[in-house]
Backbone as CSV, one residue per row, in Angstrom:
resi,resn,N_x,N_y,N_z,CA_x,CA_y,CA_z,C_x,C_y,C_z
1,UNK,132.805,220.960,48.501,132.955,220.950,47.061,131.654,221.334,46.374
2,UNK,130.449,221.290,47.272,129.180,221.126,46.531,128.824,222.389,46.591
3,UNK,129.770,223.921,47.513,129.135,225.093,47.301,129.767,225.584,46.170
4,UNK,131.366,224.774,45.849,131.803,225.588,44.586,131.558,225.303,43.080
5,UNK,130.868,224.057,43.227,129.547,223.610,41.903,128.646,224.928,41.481
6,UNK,127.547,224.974,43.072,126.991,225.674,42.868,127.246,227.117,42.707
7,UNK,128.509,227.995,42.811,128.539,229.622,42.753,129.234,229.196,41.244
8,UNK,129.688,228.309,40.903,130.276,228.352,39.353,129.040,228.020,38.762
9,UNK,127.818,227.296,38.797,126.614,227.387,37.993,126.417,228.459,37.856
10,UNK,126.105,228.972,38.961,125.441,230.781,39.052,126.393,231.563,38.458
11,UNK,127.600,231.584,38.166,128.818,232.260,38.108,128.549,232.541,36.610
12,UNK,128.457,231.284,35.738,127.922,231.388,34.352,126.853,232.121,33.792
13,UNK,125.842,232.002,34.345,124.701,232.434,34.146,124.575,234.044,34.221
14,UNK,125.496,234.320,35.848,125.276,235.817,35.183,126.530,236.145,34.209
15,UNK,127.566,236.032,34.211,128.226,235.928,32.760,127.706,236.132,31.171
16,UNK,126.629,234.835,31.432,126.030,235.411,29.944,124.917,236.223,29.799
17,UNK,124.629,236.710,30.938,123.519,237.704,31.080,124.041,239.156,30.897
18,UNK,125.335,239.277,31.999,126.252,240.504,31.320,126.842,240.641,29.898
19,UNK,126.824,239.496,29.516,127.503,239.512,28.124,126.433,239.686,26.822
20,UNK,124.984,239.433,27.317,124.154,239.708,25.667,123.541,241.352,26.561
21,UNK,123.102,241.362,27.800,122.813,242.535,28.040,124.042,244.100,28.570
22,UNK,125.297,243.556,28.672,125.664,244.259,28.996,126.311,245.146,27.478
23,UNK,126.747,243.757,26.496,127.658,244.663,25.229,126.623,244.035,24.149
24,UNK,125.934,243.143,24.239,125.138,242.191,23.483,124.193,243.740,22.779
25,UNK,123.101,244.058,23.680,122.443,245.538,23.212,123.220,246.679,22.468
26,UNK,124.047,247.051,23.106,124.664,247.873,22.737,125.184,247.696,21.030
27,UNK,126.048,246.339,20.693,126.684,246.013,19.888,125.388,245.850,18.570
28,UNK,124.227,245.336,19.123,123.326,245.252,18.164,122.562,246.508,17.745
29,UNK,122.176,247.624,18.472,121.933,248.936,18.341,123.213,249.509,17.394
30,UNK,124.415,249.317,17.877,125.561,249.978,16.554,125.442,249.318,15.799
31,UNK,124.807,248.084,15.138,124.887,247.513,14.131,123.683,248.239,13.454
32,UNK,122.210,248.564,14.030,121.566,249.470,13.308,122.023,250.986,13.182
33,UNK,122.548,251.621,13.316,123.054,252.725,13.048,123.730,252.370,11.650
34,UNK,124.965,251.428,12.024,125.908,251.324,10.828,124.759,250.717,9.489
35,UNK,123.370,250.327,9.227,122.429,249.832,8.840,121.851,251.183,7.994
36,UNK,121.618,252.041,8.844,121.409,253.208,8.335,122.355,254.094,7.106
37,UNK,123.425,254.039,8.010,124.487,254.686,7.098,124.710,253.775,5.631
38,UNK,124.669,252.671,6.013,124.429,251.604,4.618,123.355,251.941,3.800
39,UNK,122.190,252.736,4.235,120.833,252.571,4.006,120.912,254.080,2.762
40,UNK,121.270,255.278,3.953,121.394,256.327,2.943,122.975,255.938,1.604
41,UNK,123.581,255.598,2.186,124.700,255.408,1.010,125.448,257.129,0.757
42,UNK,126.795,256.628,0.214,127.134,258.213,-0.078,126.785,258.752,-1.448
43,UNK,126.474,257.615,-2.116,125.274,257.936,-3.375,124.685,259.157,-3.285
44,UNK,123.836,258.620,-1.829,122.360,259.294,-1.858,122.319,260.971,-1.230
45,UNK,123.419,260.824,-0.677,124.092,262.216,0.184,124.438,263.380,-1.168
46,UNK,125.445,262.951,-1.615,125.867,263.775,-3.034,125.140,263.911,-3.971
47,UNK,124.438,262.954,-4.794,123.737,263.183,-6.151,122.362,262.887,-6.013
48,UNK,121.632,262.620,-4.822,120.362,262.290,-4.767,120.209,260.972,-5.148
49,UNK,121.229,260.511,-5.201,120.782,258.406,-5.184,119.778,257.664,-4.966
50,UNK,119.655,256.010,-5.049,118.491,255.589,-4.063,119.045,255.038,-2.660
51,UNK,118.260,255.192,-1.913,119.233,255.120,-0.949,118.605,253.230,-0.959
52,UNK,119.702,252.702,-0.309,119.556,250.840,-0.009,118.495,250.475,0.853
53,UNK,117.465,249.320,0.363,116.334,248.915,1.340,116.358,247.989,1.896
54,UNK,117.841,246.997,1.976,118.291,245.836,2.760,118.753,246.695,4.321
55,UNK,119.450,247.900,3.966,119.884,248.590,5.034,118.987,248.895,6.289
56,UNK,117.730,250.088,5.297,116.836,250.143,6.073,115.735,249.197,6.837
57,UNK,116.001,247.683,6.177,115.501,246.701,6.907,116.167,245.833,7.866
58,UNK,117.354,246.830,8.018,118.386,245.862,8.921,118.178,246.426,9.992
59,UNK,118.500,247.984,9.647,118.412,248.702,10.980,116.870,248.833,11.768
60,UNK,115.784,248.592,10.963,114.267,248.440,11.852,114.526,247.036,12.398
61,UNK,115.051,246.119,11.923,115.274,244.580,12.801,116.165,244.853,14.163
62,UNK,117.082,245.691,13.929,118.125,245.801,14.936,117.316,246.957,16.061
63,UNK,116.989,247.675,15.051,116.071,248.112,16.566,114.982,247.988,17.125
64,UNK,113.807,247.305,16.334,113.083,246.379,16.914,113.458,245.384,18.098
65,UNK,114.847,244.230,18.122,115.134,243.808,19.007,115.796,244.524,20.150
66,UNK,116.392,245.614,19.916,116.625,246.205,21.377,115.649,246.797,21.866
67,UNK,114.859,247.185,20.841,113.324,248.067,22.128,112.264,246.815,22.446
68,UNK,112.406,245.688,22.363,112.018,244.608,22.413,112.872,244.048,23.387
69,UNK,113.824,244.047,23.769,114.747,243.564,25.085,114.571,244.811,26.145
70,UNK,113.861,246.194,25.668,114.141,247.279,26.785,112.869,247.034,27.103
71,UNK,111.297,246.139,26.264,110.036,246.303,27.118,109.685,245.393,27.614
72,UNK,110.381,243.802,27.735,110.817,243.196,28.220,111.125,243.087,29.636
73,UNK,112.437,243.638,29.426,113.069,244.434,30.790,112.463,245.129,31.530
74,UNK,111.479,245.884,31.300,110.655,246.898,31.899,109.898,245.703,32.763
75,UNK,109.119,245.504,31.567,108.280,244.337,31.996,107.903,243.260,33.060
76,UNK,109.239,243.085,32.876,109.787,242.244,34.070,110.190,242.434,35.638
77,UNK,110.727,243.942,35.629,110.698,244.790,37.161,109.504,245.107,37.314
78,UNK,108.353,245.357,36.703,107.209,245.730,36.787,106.300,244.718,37.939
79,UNK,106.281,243.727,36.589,105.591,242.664,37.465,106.296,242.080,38.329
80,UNK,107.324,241.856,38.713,108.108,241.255,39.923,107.604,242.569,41.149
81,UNK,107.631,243.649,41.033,106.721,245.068,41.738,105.571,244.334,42.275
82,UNK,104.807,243.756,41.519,103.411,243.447,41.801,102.986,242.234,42.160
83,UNK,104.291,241.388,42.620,104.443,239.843,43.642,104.030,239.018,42.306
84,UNK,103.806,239.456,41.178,103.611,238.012,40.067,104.809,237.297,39.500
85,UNK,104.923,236.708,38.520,105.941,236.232,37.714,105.483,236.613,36.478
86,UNK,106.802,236.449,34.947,106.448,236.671,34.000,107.026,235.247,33.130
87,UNK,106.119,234.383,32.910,106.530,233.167,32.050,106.450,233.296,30.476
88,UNK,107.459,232.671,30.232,107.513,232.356,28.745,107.242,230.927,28.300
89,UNK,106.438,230.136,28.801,105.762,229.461,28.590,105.052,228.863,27.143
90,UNK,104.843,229.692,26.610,104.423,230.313,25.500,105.041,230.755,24.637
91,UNK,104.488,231.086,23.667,105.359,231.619,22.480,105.696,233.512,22.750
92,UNK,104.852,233.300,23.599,105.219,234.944,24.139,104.745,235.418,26.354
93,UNK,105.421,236.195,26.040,105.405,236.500,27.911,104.049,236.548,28.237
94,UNK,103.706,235.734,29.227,102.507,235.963,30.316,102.759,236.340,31.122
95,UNK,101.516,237.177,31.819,101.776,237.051,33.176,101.322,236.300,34.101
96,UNK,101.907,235.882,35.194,100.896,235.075,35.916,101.423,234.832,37.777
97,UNK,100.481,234.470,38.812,100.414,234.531,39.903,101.420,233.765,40.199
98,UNK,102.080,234.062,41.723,103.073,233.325,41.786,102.691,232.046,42.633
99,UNK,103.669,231.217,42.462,103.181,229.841,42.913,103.873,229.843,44.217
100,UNK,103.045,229.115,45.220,103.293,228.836,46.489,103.366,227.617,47.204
């Protein structure tokens, strides 16, 4: 009973790992696009409008966090490459030696 505890712990985990990285990115990247299109407006297309600056601050947030989950990611195969770990410990990623 105690191995099917443990593959349903693990079972979850990657679950929600496929689920913010697999549609999670994606879904937040189309949300900056659609940010944009909010941003120019069809105002601004036809008559020279202003275009919206909630928009254009949606879509630099939205893609700030996905190129922020892609250097991350990098980040992280990198140094696992180079036998360290990467802790968040902190308010932001370190790197640091691995423990033995």
């Amino acid at each position: 009973m105690t191995n099917l505890s443990l593959a349903l712990a693990g079972a979850w985990k990657v679950l929600l790992a496929g689920l913010v990285l697999g549609s999670g990115l994606p879904a937040v990247f189309g949300l900056g696009i659609r940010s944009l299109a909010l941003a120019r407006g069809g105002e601004a297309e036809t008559d020279g409008g202003r275009p919206h600056r909630v928009g254009m601050f949606l879509a630099g947030l939205c893609f700030l966090v996905v190129l922020a989950a892609v250097v991350l990611g990098l980040l992280y195969i990198i140094v696992t490459g180079f036998g360290k770990e990467l802790s968040f410990s902190h308010l932001y990623p370190m790197i640091v030696d691995t423990k033995k």
